[in-house]
VOPAGU-2260 file (C-alpha; in pm, 1 decimal, decimal comma):
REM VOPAGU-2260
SITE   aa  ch    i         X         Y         Z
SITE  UNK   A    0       0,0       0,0       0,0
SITE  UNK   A    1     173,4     335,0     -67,6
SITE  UNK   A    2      77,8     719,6     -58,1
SITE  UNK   A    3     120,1     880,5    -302,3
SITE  UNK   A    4     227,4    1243,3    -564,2
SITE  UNK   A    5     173,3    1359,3    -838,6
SITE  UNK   A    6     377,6    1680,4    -881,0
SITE  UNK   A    7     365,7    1973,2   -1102,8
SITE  UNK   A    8     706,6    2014,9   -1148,4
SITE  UNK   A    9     642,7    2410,1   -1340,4
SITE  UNK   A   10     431,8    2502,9   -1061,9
SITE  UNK   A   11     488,7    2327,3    -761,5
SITE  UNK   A   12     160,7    2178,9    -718,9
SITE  UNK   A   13      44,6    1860,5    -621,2
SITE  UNK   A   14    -188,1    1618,9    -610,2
SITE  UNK   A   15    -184,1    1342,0    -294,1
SITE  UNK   A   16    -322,5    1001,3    -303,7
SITE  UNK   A   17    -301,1     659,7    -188,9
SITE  UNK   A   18    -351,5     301,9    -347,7
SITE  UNK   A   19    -307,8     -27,1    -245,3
SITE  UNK   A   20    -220,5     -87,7    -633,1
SITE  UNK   A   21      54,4     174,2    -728,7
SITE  UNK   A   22      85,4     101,8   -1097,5
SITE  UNK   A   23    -242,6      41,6   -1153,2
SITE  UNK   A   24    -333,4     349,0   -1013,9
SITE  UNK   A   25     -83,8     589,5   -1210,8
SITE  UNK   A   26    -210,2     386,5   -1528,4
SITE  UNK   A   27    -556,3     527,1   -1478,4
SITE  UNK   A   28    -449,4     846,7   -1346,2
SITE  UNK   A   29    -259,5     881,2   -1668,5
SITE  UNK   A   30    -543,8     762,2   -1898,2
SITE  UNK   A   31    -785,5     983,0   -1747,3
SITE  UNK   A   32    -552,5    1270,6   -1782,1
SITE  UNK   A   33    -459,4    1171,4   -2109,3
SITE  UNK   A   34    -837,5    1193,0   -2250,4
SITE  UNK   A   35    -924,1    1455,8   -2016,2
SITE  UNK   A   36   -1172,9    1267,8   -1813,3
SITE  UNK   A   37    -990,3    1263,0   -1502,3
SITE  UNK   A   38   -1214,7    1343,4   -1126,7
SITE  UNK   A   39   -1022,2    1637,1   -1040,1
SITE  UNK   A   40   -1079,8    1923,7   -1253,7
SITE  UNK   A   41    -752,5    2139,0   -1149,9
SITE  UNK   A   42    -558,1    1875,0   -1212,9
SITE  UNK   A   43    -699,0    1829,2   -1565,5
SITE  UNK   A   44    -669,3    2176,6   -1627,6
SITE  UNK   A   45    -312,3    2190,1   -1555,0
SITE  UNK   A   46    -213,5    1855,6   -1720,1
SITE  UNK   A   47    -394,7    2026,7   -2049,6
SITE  UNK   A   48    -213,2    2365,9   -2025,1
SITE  UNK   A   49     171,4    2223,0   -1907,6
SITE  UNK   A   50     172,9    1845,8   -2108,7
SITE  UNK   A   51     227,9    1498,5   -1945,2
SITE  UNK   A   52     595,7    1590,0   -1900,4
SITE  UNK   A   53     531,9    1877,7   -1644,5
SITE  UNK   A   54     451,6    1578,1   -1386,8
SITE  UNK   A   55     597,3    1368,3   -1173,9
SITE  UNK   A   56     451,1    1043,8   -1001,0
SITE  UNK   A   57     603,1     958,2    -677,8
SITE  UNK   A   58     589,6     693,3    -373,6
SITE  UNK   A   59     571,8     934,9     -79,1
SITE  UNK   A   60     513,2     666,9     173,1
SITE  UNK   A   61     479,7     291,0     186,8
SITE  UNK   A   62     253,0     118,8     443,7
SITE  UNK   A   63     311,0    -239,2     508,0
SITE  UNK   A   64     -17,0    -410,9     459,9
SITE  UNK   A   65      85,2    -687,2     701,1
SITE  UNK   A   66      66,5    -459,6     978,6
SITE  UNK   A   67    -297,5    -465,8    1002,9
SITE  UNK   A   68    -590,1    -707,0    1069,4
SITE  UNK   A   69    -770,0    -663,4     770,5
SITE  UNK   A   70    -825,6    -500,2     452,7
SITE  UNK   A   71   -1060,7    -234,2     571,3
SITE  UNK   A   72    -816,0    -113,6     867,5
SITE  UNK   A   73    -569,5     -58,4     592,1
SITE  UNK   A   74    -781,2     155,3     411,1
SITE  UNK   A   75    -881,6     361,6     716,9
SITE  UNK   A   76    -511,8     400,3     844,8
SITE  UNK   A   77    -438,2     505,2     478,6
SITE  UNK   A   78    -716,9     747,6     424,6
SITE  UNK   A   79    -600,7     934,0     816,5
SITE  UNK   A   80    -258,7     911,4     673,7
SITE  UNK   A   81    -300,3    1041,2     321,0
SITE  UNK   A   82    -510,5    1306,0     492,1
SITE  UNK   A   83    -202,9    1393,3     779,0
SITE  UNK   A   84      10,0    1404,0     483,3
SITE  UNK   A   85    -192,9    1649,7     268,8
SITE  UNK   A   86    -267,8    1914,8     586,5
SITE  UNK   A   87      84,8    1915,3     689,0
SITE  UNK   A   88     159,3    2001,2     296,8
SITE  UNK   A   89    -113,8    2315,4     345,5
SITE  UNK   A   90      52,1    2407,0     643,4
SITE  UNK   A   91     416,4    2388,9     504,4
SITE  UNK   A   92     282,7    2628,6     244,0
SITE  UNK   A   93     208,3    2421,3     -88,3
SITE  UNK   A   94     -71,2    2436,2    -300,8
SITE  UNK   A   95    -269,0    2112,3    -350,0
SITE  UNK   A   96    -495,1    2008,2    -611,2
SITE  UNK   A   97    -716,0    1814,0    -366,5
SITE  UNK   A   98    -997,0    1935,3    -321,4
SITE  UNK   A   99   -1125,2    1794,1      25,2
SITE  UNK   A  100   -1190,3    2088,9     278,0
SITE  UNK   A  101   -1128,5    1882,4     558,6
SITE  UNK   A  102    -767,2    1943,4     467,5
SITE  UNK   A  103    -771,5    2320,7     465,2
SITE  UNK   A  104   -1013,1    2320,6     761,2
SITE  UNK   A  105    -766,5    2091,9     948,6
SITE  UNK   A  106    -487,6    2294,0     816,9
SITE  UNK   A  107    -618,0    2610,5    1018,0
SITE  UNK   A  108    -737,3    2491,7    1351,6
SITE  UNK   A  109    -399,8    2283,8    1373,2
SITE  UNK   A  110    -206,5    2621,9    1317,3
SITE  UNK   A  111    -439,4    2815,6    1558,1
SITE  UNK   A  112    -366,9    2578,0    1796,3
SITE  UNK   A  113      -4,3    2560,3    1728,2
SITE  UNK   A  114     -15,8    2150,4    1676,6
SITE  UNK   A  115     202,1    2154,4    1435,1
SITE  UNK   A  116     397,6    2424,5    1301,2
């Protein structure tokens, strides 16, 4: 199971995910992409104005699936980690093309309350 990128390397930007099928899933991401039907519309936009070269697929994390009980504790350790992983992003400063506003939300009431900095 890994989390992981996919980085605008012109901008900066970047998008945060996590799969228990890492190939598979940067196959469909770049498909989707590719014939400009992919879920997240910012992400499309960009991929059609910069080209396929402009970004970068990378494992940011991997999580050992033997660690856990069952199939559906991985996925809920992997969501709270892919989320973790996209508010501390927020808080360093970096744009993200998710659009999920927990993250921002969380972002902001972890900075008011000086949780992480």
């Amino acid at each position: 199971a890994w989390l992981y990128s996919i980085l605008n390397k012109i901008t900066g930007q970047r998008y945060i995910g996590e799969t228990i099928r890492f190939e598979e899933r940067v196959k469909d991401h770049e498909r989707n992409l590719k014939t400009g039907r992919h879920e997240n519309s910012l992400l499309q936009a960009d991929y059609d104005k910069y080209g396929a070269d402009a970004f970068e697929f990378a494992i940011v994390k991997e999580i050992n699936k033997k660690d856990f009980q069952n199939e559906e504790d991985l996925k809920v350790h992997m969501r709270a980690v892919e989320l973790l992983e996209s508010v501390e992003a927020v808080i360093r400063g970096e744009v993200l093309y998710n659009k999920d506003p927990a993250i921002n939300a969380l972002a902001e009431v972890m900075m008011k309350r000086e949780i992480i900095r």
